[in-house]
TORKELUM-861140 format. One line per 2 residues: their letters; for each residue y, x, z of N, C-alpha, C. Coordinates in Angstrom, 2 decimals, padded with zeros to 5 digits. Atoms other than C-alpha are relative to their C-alpha. Layout:
<nodes>
A	Y X Z Y X Z Y X Z  ...
</nodes>
This chain:
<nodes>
XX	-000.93 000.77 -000.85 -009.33 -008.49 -022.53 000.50 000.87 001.14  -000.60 -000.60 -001.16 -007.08 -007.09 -019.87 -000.71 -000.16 001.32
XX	000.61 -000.07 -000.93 -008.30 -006.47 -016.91 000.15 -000.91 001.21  -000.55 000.82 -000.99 -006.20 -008.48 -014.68 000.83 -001.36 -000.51
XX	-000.57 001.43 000.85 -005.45 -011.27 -017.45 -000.11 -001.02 001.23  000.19 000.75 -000.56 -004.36 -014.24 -015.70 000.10 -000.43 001.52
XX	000.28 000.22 -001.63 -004.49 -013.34 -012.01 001.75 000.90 000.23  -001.56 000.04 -000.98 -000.98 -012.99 -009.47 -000.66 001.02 001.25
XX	000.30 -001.06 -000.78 -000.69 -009.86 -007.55 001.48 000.26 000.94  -001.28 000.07 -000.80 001.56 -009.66 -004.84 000.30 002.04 000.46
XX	-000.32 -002.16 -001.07 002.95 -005.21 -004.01 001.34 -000.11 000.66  -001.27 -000.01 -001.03 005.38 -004.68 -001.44 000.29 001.70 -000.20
XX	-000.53 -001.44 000.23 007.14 -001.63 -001.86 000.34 000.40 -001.53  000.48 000.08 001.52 007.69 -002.08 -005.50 000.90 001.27 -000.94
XX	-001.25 -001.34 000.93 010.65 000.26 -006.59 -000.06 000.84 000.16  000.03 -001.65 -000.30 009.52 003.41 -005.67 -001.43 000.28 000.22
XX	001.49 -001.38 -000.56 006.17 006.04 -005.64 -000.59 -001.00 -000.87  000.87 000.87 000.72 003.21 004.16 -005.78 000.13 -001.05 -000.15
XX	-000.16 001.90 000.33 004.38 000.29 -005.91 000.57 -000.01 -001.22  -000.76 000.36 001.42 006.65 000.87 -008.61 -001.04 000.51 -001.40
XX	000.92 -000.24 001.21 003.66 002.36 -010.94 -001.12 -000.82 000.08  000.69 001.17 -000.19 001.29 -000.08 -009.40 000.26 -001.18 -000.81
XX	-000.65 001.59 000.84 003.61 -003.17 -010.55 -000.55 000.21 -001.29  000.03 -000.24 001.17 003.87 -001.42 -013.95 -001.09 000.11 -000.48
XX	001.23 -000.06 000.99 000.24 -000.74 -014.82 -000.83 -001.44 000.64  000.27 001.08 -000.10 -000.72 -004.17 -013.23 000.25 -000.99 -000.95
XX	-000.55 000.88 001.37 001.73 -006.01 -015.53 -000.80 000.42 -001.54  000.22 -000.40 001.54 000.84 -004.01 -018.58 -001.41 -000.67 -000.04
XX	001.29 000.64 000.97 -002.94 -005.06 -018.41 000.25 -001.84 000.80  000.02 001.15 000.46 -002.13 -008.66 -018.27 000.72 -000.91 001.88
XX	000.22 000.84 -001.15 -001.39 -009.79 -014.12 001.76 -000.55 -000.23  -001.12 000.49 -000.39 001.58 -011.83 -012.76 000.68 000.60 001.01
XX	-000.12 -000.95 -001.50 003.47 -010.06 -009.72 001.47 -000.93 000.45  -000.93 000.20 -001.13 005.12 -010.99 -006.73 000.59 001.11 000.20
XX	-000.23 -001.28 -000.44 007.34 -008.11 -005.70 000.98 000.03 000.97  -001.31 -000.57 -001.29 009.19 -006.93 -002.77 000.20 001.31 000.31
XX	-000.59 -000.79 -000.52 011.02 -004.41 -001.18 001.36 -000.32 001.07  -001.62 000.52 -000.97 014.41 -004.04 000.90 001.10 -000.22 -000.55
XX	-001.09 000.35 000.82 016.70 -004.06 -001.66 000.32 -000.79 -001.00  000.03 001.07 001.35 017.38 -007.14 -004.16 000.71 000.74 -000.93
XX	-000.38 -000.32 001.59 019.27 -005.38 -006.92 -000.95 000.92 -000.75  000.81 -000.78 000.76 017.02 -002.37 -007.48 -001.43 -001.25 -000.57
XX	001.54 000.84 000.48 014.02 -005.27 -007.54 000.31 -000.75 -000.93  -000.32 001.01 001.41 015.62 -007.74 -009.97 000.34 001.19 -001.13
XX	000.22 -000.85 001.09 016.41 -004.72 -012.06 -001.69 -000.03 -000.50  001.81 -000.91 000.10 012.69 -003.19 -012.15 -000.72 -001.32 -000.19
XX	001.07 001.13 000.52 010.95 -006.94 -012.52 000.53 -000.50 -000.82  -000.29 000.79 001.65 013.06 -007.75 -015.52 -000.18 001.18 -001.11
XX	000.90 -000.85 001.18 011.69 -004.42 -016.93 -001.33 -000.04 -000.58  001.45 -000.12 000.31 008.10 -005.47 -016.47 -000.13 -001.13 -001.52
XX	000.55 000.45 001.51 006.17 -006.99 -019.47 -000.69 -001.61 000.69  000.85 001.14 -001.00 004.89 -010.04 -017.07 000.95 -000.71 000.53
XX	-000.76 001.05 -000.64 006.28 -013.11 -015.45 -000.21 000.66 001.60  -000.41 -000.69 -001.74 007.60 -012.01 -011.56 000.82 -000.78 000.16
XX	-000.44 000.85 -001.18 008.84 -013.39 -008.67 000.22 000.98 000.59  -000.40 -001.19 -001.40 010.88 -011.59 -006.02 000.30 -000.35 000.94
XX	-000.63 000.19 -001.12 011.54 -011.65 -002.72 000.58 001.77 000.53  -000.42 -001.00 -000.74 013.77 -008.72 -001.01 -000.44 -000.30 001.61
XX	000.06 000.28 -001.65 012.91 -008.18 002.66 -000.59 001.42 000.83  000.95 -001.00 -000.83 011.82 -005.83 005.55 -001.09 -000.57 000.45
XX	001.36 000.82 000.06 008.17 -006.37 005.78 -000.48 000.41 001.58  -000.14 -000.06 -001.28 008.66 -005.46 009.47 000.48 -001.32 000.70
XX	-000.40 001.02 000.02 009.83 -009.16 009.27 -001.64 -000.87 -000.06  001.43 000.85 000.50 006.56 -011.76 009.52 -000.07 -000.67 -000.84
XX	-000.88 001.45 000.83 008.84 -014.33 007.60 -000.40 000.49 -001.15  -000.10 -000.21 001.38 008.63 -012.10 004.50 -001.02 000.29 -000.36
XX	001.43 000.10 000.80 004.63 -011.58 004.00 -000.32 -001.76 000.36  -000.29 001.91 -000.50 004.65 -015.68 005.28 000.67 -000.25 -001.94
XX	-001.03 000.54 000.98 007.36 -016.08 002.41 -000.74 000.56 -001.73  000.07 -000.34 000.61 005.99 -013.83 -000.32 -001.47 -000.87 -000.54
XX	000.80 000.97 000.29 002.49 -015.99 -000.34 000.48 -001.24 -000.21  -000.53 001.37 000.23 004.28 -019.01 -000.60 000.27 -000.38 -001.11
XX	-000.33 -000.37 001.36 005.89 -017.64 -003.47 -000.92 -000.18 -000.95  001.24 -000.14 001.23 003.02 -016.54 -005.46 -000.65 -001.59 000.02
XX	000.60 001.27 000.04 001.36 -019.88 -004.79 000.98 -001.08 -001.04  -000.49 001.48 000.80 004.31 -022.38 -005.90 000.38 000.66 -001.13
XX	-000.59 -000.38 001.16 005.25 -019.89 -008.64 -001.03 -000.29 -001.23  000.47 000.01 000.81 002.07 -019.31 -010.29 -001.24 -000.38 000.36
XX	000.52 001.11 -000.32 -000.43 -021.59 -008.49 -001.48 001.18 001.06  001.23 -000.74 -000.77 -002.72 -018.46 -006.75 000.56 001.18 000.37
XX	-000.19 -001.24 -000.12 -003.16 -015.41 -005.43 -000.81 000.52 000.22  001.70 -000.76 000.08 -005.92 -013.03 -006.37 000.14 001.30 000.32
XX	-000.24 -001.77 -000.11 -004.70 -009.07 -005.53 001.20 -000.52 000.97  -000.96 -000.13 -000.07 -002.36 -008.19 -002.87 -000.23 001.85 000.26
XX	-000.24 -001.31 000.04 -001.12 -004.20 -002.90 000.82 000.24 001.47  -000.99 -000.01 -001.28 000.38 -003.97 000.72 000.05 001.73 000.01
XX	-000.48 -001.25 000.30 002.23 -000.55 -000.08 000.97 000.39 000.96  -001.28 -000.63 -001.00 005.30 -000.56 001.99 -000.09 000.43 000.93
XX	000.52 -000.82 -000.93 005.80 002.01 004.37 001.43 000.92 -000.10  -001.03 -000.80 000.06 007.99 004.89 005.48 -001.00 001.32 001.12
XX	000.73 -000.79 -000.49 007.40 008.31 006.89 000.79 000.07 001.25  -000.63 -000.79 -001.12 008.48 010.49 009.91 000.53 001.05 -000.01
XX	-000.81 -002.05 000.37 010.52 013.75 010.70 -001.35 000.60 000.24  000.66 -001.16 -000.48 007.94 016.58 010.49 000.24 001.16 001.18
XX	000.09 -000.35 -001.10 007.91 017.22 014.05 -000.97 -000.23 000.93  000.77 000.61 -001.15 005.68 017.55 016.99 000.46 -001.23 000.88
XX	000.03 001.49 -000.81 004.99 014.41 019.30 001.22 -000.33 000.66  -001.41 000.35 -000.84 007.96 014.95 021.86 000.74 000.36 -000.66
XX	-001.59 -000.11 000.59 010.57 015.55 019.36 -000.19 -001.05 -000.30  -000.07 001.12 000.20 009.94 012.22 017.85 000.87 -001.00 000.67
XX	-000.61 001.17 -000.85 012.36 009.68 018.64 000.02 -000.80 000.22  000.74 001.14 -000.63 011.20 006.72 020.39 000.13 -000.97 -001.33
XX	-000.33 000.61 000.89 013.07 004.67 018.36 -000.30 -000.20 -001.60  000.57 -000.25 000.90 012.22 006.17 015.31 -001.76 -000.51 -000.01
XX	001.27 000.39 -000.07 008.36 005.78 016.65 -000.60 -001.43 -000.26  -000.05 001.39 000.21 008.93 002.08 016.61 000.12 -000.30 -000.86
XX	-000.66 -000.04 001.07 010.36 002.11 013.82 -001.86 -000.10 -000.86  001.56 -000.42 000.86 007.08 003.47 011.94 -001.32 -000.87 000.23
XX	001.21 001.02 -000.20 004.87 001.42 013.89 000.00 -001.29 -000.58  -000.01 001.07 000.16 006.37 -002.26 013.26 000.02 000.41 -001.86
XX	000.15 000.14 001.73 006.66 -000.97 009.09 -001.09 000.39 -000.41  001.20 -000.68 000.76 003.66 000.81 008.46 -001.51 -000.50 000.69
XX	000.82 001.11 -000.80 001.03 -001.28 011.10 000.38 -001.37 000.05  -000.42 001.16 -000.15 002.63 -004.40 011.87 000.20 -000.38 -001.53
XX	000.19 000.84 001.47 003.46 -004.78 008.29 -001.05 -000.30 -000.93  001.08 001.14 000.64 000.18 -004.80 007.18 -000.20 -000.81 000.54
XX	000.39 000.92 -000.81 -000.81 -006.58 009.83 000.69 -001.53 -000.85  -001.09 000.89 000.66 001.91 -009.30 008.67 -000.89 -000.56 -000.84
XX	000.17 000.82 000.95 000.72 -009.73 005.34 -001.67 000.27 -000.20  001.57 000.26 -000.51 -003.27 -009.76 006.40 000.07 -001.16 000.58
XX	-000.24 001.48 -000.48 -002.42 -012.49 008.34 000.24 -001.72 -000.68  -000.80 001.28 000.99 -000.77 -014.54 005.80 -000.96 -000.07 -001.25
XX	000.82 -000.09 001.50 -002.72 -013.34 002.60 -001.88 -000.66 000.35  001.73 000.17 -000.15 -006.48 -013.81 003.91 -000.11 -001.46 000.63
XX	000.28 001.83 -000.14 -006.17 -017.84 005.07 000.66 -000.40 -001.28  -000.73 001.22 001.45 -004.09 -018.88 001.63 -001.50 000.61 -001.07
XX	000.84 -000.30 001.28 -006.69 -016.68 -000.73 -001.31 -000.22 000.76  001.32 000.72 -000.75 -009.51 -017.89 001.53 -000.59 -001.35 -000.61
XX	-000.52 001.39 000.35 -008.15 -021.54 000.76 -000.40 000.04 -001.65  000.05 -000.29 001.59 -008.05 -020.25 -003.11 -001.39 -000.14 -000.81
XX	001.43 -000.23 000.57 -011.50 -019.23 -003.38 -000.72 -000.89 000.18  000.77 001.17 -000.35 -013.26 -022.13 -001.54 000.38 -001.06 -001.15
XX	-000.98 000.77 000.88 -010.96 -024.43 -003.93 -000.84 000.09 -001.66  -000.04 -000.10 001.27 -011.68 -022.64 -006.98 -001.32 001.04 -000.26
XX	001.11 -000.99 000.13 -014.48 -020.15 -006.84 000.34 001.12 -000.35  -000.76 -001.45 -000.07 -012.48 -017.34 -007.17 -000.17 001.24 000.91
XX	-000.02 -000.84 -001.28 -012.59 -014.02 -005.78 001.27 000.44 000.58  -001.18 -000.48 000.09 -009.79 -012.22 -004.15 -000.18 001.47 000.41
XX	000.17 -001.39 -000.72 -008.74 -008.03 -003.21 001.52 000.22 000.32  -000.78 -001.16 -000.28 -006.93 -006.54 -001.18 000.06 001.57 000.33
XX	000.63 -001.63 -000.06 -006.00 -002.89 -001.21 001.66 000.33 001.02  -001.08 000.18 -000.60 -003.73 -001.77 001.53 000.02 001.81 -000.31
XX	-000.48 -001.44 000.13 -001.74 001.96 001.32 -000.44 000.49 001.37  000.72 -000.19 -000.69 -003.43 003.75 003.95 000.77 001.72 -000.03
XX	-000.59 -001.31 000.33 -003.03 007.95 004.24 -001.24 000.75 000.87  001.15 -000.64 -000.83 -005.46 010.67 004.75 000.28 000.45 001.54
XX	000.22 -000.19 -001.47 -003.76 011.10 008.08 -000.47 -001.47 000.60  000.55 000.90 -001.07 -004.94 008.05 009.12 -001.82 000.04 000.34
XX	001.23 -001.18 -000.36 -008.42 009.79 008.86 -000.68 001.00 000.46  000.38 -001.50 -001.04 -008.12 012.51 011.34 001.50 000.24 000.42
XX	-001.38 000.02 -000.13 -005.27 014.01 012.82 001.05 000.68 -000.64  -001.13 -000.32 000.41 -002.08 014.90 011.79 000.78 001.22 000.25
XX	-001.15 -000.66 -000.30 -000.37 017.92 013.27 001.43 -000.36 -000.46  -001.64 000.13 000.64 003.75 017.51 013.04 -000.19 -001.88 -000.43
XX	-000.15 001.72 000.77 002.80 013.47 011.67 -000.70 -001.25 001.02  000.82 000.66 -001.01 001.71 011.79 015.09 -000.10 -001.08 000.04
XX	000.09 001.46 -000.26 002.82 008.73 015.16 -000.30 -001.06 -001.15  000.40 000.62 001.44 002.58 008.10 011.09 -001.10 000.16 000.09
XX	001.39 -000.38 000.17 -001.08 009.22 011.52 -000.60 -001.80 001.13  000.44 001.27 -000.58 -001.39 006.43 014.15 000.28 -001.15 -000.17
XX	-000.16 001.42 -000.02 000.03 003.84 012.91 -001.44 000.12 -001.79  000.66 -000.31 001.05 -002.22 004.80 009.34 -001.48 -000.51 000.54
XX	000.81 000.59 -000.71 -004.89 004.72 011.64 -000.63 -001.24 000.06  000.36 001.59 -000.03 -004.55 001.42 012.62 000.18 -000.66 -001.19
XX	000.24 000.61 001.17 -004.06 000.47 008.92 -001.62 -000.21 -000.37  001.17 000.26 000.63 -007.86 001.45 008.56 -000.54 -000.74 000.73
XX	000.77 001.20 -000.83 -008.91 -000.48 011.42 000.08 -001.16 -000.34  -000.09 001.40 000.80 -007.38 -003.45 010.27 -000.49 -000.13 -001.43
XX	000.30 000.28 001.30 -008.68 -002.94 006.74 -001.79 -000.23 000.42  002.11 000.08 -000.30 -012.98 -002.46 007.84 000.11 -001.22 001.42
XX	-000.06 001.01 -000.41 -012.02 -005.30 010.17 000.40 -001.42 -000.77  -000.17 000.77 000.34 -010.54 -007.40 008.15 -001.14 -000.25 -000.99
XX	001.06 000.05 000.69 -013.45 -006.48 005.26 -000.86 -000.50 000.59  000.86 000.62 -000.78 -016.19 -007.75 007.72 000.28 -001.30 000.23
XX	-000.28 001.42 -000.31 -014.70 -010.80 008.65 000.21 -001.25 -001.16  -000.08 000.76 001.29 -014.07 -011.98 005.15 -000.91 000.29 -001.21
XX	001.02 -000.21 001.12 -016.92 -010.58 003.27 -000.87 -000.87 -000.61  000.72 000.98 000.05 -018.51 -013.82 003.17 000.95 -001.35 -000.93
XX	-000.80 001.39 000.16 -015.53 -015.57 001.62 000.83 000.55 -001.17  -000.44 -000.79 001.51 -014.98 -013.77 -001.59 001.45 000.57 -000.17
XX	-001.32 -000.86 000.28 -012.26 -011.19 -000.41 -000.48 001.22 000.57  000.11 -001.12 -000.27 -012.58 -007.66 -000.74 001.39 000.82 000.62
XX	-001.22 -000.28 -000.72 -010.23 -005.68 001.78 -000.82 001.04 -000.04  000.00 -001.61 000.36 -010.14 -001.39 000.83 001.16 000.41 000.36
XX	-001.11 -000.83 -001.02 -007.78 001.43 002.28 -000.05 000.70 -001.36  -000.12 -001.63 000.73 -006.64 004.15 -000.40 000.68 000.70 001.03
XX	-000.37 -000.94 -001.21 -005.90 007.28 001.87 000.22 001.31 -000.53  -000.39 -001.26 000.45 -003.73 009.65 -000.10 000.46 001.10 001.12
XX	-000.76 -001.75 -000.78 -002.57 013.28 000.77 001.21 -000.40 -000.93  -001.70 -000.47 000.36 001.30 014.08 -000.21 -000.34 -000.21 -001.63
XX	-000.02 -000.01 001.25 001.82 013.09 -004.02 001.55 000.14 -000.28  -000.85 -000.37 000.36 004.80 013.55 -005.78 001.20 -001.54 -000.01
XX	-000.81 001.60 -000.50 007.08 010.17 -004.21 001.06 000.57 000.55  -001.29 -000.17 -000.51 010.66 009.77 -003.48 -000.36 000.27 001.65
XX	000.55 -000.04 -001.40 009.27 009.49 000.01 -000.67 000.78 000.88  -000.04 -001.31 -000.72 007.69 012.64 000.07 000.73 000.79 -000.18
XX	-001.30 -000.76 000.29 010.49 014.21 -001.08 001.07 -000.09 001.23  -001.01 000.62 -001.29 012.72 012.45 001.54 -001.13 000.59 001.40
XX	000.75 -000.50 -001.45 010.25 013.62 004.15 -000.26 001.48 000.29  -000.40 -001.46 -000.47 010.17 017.37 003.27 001.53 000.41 000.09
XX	-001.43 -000.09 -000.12 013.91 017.18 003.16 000.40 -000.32 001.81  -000.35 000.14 -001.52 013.90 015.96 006.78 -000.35 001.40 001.03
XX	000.68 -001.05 -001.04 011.58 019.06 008.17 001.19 001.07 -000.28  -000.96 -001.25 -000.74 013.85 021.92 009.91 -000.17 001.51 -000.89
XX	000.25 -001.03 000.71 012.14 024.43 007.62 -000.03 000.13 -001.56  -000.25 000.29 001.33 013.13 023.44 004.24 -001.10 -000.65 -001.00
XX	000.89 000.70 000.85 011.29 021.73 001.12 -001.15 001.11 -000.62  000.97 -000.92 000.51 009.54 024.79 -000.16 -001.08 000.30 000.59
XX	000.54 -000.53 -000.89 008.29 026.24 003.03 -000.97 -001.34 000.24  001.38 001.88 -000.37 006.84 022.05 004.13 -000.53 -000.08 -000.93
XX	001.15 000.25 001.44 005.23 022.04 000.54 -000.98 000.40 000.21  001.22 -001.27 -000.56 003.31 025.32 001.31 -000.90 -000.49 000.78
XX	000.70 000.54 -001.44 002.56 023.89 005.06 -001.01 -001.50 -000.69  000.85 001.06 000.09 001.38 020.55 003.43 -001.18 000.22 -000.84
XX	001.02 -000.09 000.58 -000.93 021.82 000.75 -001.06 001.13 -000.17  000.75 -001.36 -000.79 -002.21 025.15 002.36 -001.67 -001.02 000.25
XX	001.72 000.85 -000.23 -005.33 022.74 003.49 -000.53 -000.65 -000.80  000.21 000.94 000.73 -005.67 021.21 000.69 -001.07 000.79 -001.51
XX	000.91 -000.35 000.76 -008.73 022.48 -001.75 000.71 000.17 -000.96  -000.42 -000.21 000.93 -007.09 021.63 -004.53 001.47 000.47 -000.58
XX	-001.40 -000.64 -000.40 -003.73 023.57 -003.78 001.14 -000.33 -000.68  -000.81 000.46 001.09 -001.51 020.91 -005.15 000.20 -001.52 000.71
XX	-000.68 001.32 000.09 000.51 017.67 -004.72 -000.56 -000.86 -000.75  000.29 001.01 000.69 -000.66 014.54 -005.85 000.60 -000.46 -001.23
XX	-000.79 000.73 001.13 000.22 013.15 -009.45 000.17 -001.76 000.77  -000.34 001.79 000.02 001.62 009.15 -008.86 -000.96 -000.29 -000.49
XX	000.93 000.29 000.90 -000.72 008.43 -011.70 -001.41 -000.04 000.46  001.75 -000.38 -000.68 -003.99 009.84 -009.57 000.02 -001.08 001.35
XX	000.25 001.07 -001.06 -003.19 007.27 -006.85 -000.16 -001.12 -000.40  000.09 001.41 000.37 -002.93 004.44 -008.68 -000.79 -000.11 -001.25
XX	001.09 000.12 000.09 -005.69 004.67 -010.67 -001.38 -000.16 001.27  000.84 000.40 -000.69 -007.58 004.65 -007.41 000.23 -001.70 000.72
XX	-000.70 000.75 -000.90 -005.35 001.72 -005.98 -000.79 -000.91 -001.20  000.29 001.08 000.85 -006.32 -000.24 -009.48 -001.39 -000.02 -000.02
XX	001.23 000.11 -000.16 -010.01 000.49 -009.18 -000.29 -000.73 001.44  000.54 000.75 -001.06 -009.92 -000.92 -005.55 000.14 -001.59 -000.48
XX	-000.34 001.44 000.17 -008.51 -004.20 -006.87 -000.77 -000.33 -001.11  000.43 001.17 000.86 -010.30 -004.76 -010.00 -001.17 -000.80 000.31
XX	000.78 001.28 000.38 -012.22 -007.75 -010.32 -001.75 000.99 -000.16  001.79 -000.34 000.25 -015.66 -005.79 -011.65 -000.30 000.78 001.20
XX	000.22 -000.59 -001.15 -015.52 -003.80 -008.57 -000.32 -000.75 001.04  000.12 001.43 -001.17 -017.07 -006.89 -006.68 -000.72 000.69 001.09
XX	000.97 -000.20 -001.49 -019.52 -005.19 -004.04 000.65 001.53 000.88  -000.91 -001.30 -000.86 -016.80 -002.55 -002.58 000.69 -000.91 000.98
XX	-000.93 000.93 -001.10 -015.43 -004.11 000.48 -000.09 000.94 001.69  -000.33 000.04 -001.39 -014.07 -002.48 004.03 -000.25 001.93 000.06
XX	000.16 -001.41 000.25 -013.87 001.09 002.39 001.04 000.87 -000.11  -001.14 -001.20 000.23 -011.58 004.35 002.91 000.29 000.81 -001.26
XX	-000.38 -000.36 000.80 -010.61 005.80 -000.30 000.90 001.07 -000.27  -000.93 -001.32 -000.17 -009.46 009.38 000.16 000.24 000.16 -001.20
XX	-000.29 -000.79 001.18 -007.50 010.40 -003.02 000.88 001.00 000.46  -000.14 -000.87 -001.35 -007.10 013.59 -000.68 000.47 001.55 -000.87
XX	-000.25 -001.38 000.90 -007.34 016.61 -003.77 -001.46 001.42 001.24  001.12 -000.25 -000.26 -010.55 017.51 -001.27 -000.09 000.47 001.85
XX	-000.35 -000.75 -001.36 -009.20 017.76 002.08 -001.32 -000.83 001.47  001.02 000.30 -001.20 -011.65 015.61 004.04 -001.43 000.32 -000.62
XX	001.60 -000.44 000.17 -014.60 017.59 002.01 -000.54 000.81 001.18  000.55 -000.80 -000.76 -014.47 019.96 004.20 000.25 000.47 001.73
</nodes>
């Protein structure tokens, strides 16, 4: 039997990197998905490719309305909600602290903190409600980043808002460990995403040279496959993985070994 037969998984960030291979190997072993992002055409494309019944909402998840809205969804669509993937996110220019532009800083904070925040808020009283109800468990696995595990050079303010992703994840794990929801961080290094692409394209010193700079520290002197993250992202969420709860999940290539 599929692994996720039966159960409604809500990923935000769905059309691109890791959400969009998330959705896809979610659907394939058997789940239902909620999906968002910012753009409604790329998402109604991409959820009438999956193999699974979906529901969409478009939205900026810098919005409260749209992790509020996206549980609502999953509930009257397909009557629960057992996984959510809180993926969405964006990076920064590869620059030190005072080049950063305020604006921009804000920017990063209310999408990549506040938006989990958002849909922590909303997801952990409805699948609370779920489990008491039904005896169900629930997981969440939020996108996290090994800078939010130390610091960042050049990635200050993405490192801090990452940061506070893990705080809110081993906070939120504690507080709900008693109420059959597991809350985990995966905390990649640079993999091969439109998004890191778009982010060595921003640095002043070209894509080759920021490759070098990003995986110079990196043990295993190499970029992440998509595929190697989300195998860790699907091991935080499955179901047999019941006694993992309020844990960092470096899929790093060995950078916080040493």
């Amino acid at each position: 039997m599929a692994r996720f037969a039966g159960l409604t998984a809500i990923v935000t960030g769905a059309t691109g990197g890791f959400g969009r291979r998330t959705a896809e190997r979610l659907a394939e072993e058997g789940a239902r998905l909620v999906l968002s992002d910012m753009n409604e055409a790329p998402l109604k494309e991409f959820a009438a490719s999956l193999p699974t019944e979906t529901a969409i909402r478009a939205g900026d998840i810098s919005d409260e309305t749209l992790s509020e809205a996206l549980v609502a969804l999953a509930l009257e669509r397909f009557g629960t909600l057992d996984i959510a993937i809180n993926n969405a996110g964006i990076a920064q220019s590869f620059v030190k602290l005072p080049q950063v532009p305020s604006d921009e800083a804000r920017r990063i904070i209310d999408i990549d903190l506040m938006g989990v925040f958002y849909a922590l808020k909303h997801q952990l009283p409805a699948m609370e409600r779920e489990n008491r109800a039904s005896g169900r468990t629930a997981a969440i696995v939020n996108i996290a980043s090994v800078a939010g595990l130390a610091g960042a050079p050049r990635l200050s303010v993405y490192s801090a808002a990452k940061h506070g992703v893990v705080g809110l994840t081993r906070s939120a794990a504690a507080e709900y460990a008693t109420k059959g929801i597991r809350v985990n961080a995966v905390c990649p290094s640079f993999a091969r995403t439109a998004m890191a692409l778009d982010f060595l394209k921003m640095s002043p010193k070209g894509i080759d040279e920021s490759a070098a700079d990003l995986t110079r520290g990196v043990p295993m002197k190499r970029l992440a496959e998509v595929d190697e993250i989300v195998e860790v992202i699907l091991f935080a969420c499955d179901p047999r993985n019941s006694f993992m709860t309020g844990q960092t999940l470096a899929a790093d290539g060995g950078i916080t070994a040493i």
